[in-house]
N, C-alpha and C positions, 0 to 999 in steps of 0.2 A: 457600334461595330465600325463604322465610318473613322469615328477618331481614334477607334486601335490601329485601322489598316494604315491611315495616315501617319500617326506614330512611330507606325513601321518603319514603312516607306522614309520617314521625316531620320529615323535612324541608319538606314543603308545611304541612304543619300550624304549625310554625313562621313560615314565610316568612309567611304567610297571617295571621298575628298569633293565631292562637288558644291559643297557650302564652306566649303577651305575657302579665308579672305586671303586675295594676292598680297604678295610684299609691295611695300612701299614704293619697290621699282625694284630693275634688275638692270646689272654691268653685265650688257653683251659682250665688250671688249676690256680689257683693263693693263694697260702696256709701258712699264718704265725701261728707259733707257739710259746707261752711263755708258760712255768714253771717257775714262782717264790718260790724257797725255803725257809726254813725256818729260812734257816741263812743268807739270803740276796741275795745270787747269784742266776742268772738267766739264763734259757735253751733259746735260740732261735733257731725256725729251721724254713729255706724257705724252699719252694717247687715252680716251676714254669714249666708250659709247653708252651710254647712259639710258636704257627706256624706266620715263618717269611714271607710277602705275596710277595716280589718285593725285587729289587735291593738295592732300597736307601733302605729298613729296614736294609740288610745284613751290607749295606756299611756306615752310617749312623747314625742307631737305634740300634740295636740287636746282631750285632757281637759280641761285647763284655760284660760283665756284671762287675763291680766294685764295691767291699766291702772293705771299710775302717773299722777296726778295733784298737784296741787299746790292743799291747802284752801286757804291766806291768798290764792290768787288764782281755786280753779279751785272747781266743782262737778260732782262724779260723777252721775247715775240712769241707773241697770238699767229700762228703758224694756220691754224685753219680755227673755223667754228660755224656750226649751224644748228637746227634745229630739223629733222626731219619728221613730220605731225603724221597720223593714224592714216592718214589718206595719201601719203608718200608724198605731200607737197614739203618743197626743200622751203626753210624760212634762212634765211643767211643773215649774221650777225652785223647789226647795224650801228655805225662807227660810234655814237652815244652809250652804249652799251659796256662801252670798256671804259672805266672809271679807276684810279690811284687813288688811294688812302692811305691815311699812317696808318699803322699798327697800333691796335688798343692798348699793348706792353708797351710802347715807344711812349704813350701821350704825352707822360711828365717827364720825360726823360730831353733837353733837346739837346744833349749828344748824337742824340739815335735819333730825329726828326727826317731825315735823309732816307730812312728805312721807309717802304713801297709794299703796300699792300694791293694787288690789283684784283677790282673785282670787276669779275664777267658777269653781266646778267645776262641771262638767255632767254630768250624771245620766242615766240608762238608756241608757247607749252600748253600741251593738255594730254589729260590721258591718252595714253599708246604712244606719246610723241619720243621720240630719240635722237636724245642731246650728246652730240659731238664735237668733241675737243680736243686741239693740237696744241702744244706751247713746247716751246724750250727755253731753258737758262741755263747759259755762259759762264763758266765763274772761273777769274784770275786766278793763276799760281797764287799761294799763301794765306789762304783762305781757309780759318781751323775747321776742321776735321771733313773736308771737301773730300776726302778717301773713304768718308765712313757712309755707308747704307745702312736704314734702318724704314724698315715697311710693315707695319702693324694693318692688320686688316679684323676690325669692328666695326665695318661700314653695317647704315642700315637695313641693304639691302645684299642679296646674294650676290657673289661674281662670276658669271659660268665660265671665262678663258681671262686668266691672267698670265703675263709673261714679263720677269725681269731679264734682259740682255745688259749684261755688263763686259765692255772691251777693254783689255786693261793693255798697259805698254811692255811692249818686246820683253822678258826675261820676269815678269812678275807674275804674281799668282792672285787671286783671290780668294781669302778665306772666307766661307760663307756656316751661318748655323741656322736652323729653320725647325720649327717644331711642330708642323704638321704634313708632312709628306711630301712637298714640291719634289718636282724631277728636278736634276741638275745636272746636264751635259756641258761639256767642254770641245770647241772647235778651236785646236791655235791658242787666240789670244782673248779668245770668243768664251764668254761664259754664257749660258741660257738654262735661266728657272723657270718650270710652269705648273701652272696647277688649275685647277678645274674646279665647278662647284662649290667654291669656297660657300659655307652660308654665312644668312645675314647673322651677324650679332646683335641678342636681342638688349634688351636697355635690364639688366638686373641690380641690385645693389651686392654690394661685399662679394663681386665677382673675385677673383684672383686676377693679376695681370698675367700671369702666367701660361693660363688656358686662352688667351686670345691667340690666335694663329699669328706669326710673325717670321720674318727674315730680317738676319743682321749678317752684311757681308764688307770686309775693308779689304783694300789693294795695299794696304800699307801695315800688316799685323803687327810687324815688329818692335813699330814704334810704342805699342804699348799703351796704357792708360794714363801711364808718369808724362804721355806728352801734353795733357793738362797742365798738369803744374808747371812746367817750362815761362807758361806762357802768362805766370803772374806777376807782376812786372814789383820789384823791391825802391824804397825811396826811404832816404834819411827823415824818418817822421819825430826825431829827438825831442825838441822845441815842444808839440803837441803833446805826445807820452810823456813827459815832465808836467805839464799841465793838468791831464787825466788822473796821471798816477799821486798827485802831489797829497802828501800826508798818508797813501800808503805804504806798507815796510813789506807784507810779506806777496811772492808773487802770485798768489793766490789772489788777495787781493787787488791788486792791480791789472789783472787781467778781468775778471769782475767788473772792474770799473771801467775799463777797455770796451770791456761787452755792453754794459750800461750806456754807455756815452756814446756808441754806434746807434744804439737805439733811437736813442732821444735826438739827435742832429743828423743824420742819414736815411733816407727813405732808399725802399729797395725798387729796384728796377727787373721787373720780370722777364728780360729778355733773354733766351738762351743763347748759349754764344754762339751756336750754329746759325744765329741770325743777327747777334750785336757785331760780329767778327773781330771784333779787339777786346782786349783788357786796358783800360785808362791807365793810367800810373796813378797810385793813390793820394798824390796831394790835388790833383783833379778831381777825385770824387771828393774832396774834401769842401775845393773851391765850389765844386756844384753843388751841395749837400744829397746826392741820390749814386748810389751804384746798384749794379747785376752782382746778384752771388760771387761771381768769381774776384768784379771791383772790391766788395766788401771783404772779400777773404783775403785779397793781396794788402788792404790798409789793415783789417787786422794785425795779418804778418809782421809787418813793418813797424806795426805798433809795436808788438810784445817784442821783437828784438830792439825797438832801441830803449825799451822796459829791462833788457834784460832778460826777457822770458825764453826758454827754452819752447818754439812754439812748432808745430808741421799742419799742412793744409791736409784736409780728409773730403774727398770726393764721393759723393751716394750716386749708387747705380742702383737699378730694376735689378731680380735677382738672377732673372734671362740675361741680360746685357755683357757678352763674354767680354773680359778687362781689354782687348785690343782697341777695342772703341774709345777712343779721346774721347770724344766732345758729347757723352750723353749722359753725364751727369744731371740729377738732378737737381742738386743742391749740395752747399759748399760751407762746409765745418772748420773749425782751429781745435785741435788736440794740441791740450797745454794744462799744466798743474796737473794732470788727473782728470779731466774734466773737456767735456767735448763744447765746445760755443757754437754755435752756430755764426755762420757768414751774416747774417742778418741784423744780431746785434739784441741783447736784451734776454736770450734764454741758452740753459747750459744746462748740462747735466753729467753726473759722474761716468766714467769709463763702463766702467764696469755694468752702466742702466742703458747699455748702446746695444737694444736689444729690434730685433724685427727682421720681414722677410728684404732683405735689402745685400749689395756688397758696398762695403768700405776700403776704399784704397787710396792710399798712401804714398809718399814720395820713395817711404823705406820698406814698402808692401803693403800686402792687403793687410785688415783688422779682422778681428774674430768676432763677428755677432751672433750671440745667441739668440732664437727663438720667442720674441715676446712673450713675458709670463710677468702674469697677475694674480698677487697673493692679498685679499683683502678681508679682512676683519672689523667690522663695525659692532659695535657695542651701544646703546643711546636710550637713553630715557625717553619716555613720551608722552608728552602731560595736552590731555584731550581738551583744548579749547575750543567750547560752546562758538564761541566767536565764529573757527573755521568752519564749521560743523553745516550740512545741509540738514535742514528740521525736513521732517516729516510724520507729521501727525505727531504722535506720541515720541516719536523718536528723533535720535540725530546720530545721524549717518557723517565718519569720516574717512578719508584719505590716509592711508601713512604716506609717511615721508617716500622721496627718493631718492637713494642713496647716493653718496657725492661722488663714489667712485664704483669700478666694479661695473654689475653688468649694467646697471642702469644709466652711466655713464656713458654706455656703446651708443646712449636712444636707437636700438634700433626701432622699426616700423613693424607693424602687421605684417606678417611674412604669407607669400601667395600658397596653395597648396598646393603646387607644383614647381621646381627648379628645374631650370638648362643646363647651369651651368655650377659648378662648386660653390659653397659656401665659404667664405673667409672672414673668421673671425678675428678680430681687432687683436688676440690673444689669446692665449689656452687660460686659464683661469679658476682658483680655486676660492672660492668668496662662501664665507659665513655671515649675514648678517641678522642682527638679536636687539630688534626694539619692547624693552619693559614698559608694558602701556597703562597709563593710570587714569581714571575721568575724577575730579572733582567735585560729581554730581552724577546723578542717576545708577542705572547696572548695567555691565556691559551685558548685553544678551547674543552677540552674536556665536553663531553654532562652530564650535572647536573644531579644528580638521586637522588631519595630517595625510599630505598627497605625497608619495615619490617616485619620476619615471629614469628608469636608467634606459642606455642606449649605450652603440659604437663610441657616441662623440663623450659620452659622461652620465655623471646623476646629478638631476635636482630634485629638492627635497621644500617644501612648504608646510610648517607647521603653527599652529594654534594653539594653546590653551589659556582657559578663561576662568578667573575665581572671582566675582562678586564685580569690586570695581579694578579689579587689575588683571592685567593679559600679558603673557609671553610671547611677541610673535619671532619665529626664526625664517631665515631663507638658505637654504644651502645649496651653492650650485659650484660643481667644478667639470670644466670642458678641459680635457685631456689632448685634444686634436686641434690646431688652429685652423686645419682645413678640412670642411666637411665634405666629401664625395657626396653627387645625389642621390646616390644608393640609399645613402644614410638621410638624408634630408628631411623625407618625414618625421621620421625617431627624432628628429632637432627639432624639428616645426612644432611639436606636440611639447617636449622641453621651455622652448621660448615662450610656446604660448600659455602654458603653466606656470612660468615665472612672471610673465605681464599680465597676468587676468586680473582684472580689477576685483571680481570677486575672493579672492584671496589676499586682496591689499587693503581692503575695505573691514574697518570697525564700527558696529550699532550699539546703540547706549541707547535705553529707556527712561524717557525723563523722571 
């Protein structure tokens, strides 16, 4: 009786939220500010109140804060910082404490050595304590994409009052896009976003970028996304694309070899330009053997025109990202021959296979990407080596293969039995795969099956059969949807874990 009533209790107590574990910590305050001036340069100032709830935020999360800047254009000050601990005693940040580092993207790069990473450590942390911090950064007129905001919030912890203030100069506007509710009033020249409650974002796999909360706002829409490409700088590379190209004829070819030869003598440099703030001119990154996406995609350029090639630079954006935003490309392509190169150097693919959740834009506009889809057909023989084989007792127990592409391919993991947030699969997907399985010894005896569950997102299908020493086995699975709402998530969970059960991929042979 005692451990029913407890039970009870042990369950109200729950429902009721009192065995609810805190977040990692919570943003009391959370406050960006931009001044765009009128001769280009722009104010930024954070604000943050930080209460850190546990150990791992201290030790993990929160201890530190990191701002990479850029001196030849930008200026850092530590405008305030303290530590206020559980018992209201102020600990105030102690000059040691503010430390300069490169940037981990800078290290092999030393064009970019000059680039400043400054980290705060903060001082007398412990549970209940609240970490406050001021800074601002200065940045000179010319400085790409200085007009552009972009504020994604997947912190790990909740924000209960956020507020963006954006002041822009006499006679401009600010265009802003947001996809979870912020207010957004206008005083004059005064912009103010706010929002409230944001929750934590928790850590899932094959979340969407999409469903994360964000704001994207520029003072400068006009200029478009083409003002990327302005700013890749052209150079007679004749001499070298003679070299590259030498003994090929068609330009196919020699773009190929363009891409090859980037590979092999150029290392890429991960820095975005929102923090390299220049493009080299490409006999520079030639001299250096290392560029950034954009370096690499202005020497391509330059290659295939003095190749000859008819070539244009292709900029990937998030598929949230509206095209006004210059400078938030991900990554930087060569559309040429038919066939898309990557800025990086060593992989290409045809036009027409420029498929996923992404925007492509162009110097002449946007590109048309379809919807990642995967059609796979496997076919294979499969002859039972003793060798691979786990004995047991009388028997030996194998593994099938898995398959080089398709779903097996995805490796996803164990999926939890609960989702937050959407699923996103890598692809929609229609895959057949048909291993003919043979032993050279003994009789297969495992027991034949055929399993099929359908759902919103698709059907897969598992089947067996077994004659003496040879077996059929097939797998059928096609997902119709590349994005799964959690509505639907179990019906997938039940799916994926049908298609990965070892029990089903599993062949026994009788010695």
């Amino acid at each position: 009786m005692r451990k029913t009533v407890f039970t009870l209790l042990s369950g109200i107590m729950i429902a009721t939220g009192l065995f609810a574990q805190k977040t990692e910590g919570e943003f009391l305050s959370l406050r960006d500010k931009y001044t765009f001036r009128s001769d280009g340069s722009v104010v930024y100032k954070h604000h943050k109140e930080l209460k850190v709830n546990s150990l791992y935020s201290i030790h993990n999360l929160y201890g530190e804060t990191f701002i990479v800047y850029n001196p030849q254009f930008q200026t850092l000050t530590i405008d305030a910082c303290h530590t206020t601990q559980a018992d209201g005693t102020v600990i105030p940040l102690p000059p040691n404490a503010l430390n300069e580092v490169l940037p981990s993207a800078a290290a092999d790069a030393p064009a970019y050595n000059h680039l400043k990473e400054m980290v705060v450590t903060h001082t007398g942390l412990e549970p209940g304590a609240v970490i406050s911090l001021d800074y601002t950064i200065t940045t000179k007129p010319g400085f790409p994409g200085a007009s552009d905001i972009f504020r994604r919030f997947a912190e790990a912890s909740p924000i209960k009052d956020y507020t963006l203030t954006v002041e822009v100069p006499a006679g401009k506007e600010l265009t802003v896009s947001q996809n979870f509710g912020a207010k957004v009033s206008k005083d004059g020249d005064v912009y103010v976003i706010k929002a409230s409650g944001i929750p934590a974002r928790l850590s899932e796999p094959y979340a969407p970028v999409d469903d994360v909360p964000y704001i994207y706002a520029s003072v400068n829409p006009g200029e478009g996304a083409g003002a990327i490409f302005s700013l890749l700088p052209k150079e007679n590379m004749s001499s070298l694309a003679n070299e590259i190209c030498q003994g090929k004829t068609s330009d196919r070819d020699k773009m190929d070899a363009i891409s090859f030869w980037m590979m092999e003598n150029l290392a890429l440099c991960a820095l975005p330009l929102k923090q390299a703030g220049v493009v080299r001119k490409p006999s520079e990154v030639v001299r250096t053997a290392y560029g950034t996406f954009e370096e690499k995609a202005a020497l391509m350029l330059s290659l295939a025109e003095a190749a000859g090639i008819k070539a244009e630079p292709v900029a990937m954006f998030e598929p949230t990202c509206p095209p006004n935003l210059q400078t938030l490309s991900g990554a930087m392509w060569i559309k040429a021959c038919g066939k898309m190169y990557s800025a990086a150097g060593g992989f290409s693919r045809d036009e027409t296979e420029l498929t996923g959740r992404f925007q492509a834009l162009t110097p002449s506009g946007p590109l048309s990407v379809r919807p990642a889809s995967e059609t796979v057909v496997v076919e294979e023989d499969v002859n039972l080596d003793p060798k691979k084989a786990t004995s047991a007792g009388e028997y030996l127990v194998f593994s099938l293969p898995a398959a080089r592409k398709g779903f097996d391919s995805w490796r996803i993991r164990s999926l939890n039995s609960f989702r937050t947030y959407p699923f996103e699969l890598p692809s929609v997907l229609d895959e057949k795969v048909t291993y003919k399985i043979t032993t050279p010894e003994g009789t297969i005896v495992s027991e034949p099956f055929e399993k099929t569950i359908s759902g919103p997102a698709g059907t897969v299908k598992v089947k067996l059969t077994v004659d003496g020493r040879t077996a059929v086995y097939t797998r059928e699975a096609k997902f119709t949807k590349g994005i799964i709402p959690v509505k639907e998530y179990s019906s997938f969970r039940s799916q994926v874990n049908l298609l990965k059960d070892d029990a089903f991929r599993t062949i026994v042979v009788k010695k």
